[in-house]
N, C-alpha and C positions, 0 to 999 in steps of 0.2 A: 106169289109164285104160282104157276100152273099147278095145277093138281099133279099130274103126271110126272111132277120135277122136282116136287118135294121128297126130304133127306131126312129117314129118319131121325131122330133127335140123337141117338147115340153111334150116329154116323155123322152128326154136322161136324164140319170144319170150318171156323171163322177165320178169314180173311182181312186185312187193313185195304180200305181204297186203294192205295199204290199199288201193293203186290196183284191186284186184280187185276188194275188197267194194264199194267205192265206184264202180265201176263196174257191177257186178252191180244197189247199190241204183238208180243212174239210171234204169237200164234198168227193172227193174220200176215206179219210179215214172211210165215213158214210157208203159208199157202201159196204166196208170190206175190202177196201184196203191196203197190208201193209203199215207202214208207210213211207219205201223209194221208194213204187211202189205211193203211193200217192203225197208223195215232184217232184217225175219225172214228171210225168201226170201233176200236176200244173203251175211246171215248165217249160216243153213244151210246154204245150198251152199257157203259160203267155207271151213266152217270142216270140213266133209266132205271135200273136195279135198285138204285141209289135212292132214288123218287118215287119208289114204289110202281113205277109203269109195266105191270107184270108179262105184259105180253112179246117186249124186245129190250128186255134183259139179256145179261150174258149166259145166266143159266139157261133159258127158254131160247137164244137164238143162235149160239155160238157154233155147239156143235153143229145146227140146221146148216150155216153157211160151210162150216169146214167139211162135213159129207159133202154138198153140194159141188162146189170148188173142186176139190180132189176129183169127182163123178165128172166135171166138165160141163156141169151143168147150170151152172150159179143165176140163177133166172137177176137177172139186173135190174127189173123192174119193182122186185118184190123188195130184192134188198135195196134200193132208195125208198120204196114208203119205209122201211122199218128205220133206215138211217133219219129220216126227213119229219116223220110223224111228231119228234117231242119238238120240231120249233115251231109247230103251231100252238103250244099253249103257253109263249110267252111272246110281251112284245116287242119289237124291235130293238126297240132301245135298249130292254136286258139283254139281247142277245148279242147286241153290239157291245155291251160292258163285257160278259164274256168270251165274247171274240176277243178283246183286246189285252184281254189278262192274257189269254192261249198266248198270243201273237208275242208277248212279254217273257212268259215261262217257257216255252215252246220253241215257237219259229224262229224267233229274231236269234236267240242263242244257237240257233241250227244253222244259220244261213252264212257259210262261213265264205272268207275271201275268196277263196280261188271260184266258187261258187257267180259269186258277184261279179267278180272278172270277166269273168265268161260270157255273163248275160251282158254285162257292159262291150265288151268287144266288138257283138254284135250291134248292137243299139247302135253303138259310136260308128260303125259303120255305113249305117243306112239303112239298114237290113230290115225286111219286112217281116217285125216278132210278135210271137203270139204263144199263150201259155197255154195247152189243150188236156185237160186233165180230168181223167173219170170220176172225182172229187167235186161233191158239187160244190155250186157257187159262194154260196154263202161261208164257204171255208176258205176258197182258194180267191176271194176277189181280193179280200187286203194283201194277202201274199201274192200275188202277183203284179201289183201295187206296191209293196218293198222293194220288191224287186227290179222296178221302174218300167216295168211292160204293161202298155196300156190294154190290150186286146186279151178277153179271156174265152176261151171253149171248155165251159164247164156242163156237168149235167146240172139241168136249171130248174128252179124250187119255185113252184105255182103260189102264185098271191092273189087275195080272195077278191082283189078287183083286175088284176094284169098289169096294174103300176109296180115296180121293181119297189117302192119303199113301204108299199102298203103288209100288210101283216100276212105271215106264210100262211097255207092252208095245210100246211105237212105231207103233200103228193110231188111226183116230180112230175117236170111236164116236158113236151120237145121230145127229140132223138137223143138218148143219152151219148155220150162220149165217150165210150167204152169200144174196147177193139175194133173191130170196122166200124161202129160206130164215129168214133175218131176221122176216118177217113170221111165220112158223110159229112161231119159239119164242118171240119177244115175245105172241105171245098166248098161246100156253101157259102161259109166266112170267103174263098177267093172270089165267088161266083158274083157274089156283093159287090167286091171293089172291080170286077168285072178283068179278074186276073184268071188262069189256069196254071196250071202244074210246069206246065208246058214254058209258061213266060222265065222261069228264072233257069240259068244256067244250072245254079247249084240251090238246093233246097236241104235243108239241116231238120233231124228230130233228134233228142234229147231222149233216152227213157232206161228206166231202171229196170221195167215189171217187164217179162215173157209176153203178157196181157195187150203188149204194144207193137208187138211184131207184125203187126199188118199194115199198121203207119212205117214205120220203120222201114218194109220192105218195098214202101210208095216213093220217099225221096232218094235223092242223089246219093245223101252223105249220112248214114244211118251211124249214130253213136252210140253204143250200150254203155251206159255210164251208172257207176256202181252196181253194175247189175245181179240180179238173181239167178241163180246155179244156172236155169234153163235156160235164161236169154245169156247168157256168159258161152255159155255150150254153143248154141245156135249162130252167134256173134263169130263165136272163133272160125266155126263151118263158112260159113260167108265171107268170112276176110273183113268182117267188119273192123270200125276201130274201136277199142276199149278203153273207158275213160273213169279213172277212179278218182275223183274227188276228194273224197275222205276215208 
C-alpha cells in the first residue's frame, strides 16, 4: 500500500473479500454508477488489493474516483488505465477462465426474464440492436453475447499487436463511450452501415446511469429503466417513460 495510506497498526480493521467488494460495488453504485460499471470498479480494485498491485487498490483509488465523480470531474481516461492495467499481466486464456466464472456467479443469475424479453422483442422484430456501454470490452462482449445482440459499443482495450485476440497492453484506446462519448461512436457505428439518426422513425436507448442522458436526449424514445435518483428526476421532467425491471 502507498505510504500515504497506510493505517496504523492499532487502527487497522480487517476485512473478508466479500464485505470489501460489496462494499466497494455500493459505493460506485451511490455515485451513479451503472450497475455493471459498478460490479467492474469493485471488482478491479478488490481484486488488485488482493494481488498486491499497490497503486489501484481500493484503499489508494476509491476515494480518488468518489471525489472526482461527486466534483464532476471523473477524468475517463485515467480511470480506464487503472480499471484496464491488471489484464495485461495475464493471458488471455486466464482471463477468459475468469470471465466465465463472473459470467456463472454474476451475470447469467442477474439477467432475468422480463430483461430478456425485451431484448428479444426487439431482435424478433428486425430492429437495428446494439449494446453501447461505458464498460469496457472485455467485460461486456460475452454479455452482450447472452444476450443475443451481436453489435457492441464498448470502450476498447489496446493489444500489443491491434489483433482483438492478441494479449492486452492494459491502456484503453479509440473514443471511450461514456456520455457524449456514446453519442460519437453510435454514429460512427451508423456512419459505417451508412445509416443516420435520421433514417429510422423511432430510435430506442435503454439506460439506468444520469451519465447517459445525452444519448438518451438523441433518440426518439428515451427509456430510463431502473434508473438512478437523478435520471428518475430528469426522466419525470421530460415525460419520459420509466421502466423498472427488477
Amino acid at each position: 500500500m502507498l505510504e500515504r495510506f497506510k493505517v496504523p497498526a492499532k487502527d487497522q480493521v480487517f476485512v473478508s473479500e466479500a464485505a470489501l467488494r460489496k462494499t466497494a460495488t455500493e459505493i460506485f453504485s451511490k455515485m451513479g454508477l451503472a450497475p455493471d460499471d459498478a460490479a467492474e470498479g469493485a471488482d478491479v480494485l478488490t481484486t488488485t488489493d488482493l494481488r498486491g498491485v499497490e497503486t489501484h487498490g481500493v484503499s489508494n483509488m476509491l476515494r480518488q474516483y468518489v471525489r472526482d465523480y461527486k466534483a464532476g470531474k471523473l477524468d475517463i481516461h485515467a480511470y480506464l488505465c487503472a480499471m484496464l492495467t491488471p489484464l495485461a499481466k495475464y493471458s488471455r486464456a486466464q482471463l477468459a477462465e475468469w470471465h466465465e466464472q463472473y459470467m456463472h456467479e454474476v451475470i447469467r443469475p442477474a439477467m432475468t426474464p422480463a430483461a430478456l424479453e425485451l431484448v428479444h422483442q426487439h431482435v424478433d422484430a428486425g430492429d437495428l440492436c446494439c449494446v453501447v456501454t461505458a464498460t469496457n470490452e472485455f467485460i461486456t462482449r460475452p454479455i452482450a453475447t447472452a444476450f443475443g445482440v451481436d453489435t457492441l459499443i464498448a470502450c476498447e482495450v489496446e493489444t500489443t499487436d491491434g489483433h482483438p485476440d492478441s494479449p492486452y497492453t492494459g491502456r484503453p484506446t479509440g473514443t471511450p463511450s461514456y456520455r457524449e462519448g456514446k453519442i460519437v461512436r453510435t454514429e460512427a457505428w451508423l456512419a459505417s452501415l451508412g445509416k443516420h439518426w435520421d433514417d429510422f422513425e423511432h430510435s430506442y436507448f435503454y439506460s439506468d446511469s444520469h451519465n447517459d442522458i445525452p444519448l438518451l436526449e438523441k433518440v426518439t424514445d428515451p427509456i430510463a429503466t431502473n434508473p438512478d435518483d437523478t435520471l428518475r428526476a430528469h426522466a419525470s421532467t421530460r415525460g419520459w417513460r420509466i421502466l423498472d425491471l427488477f
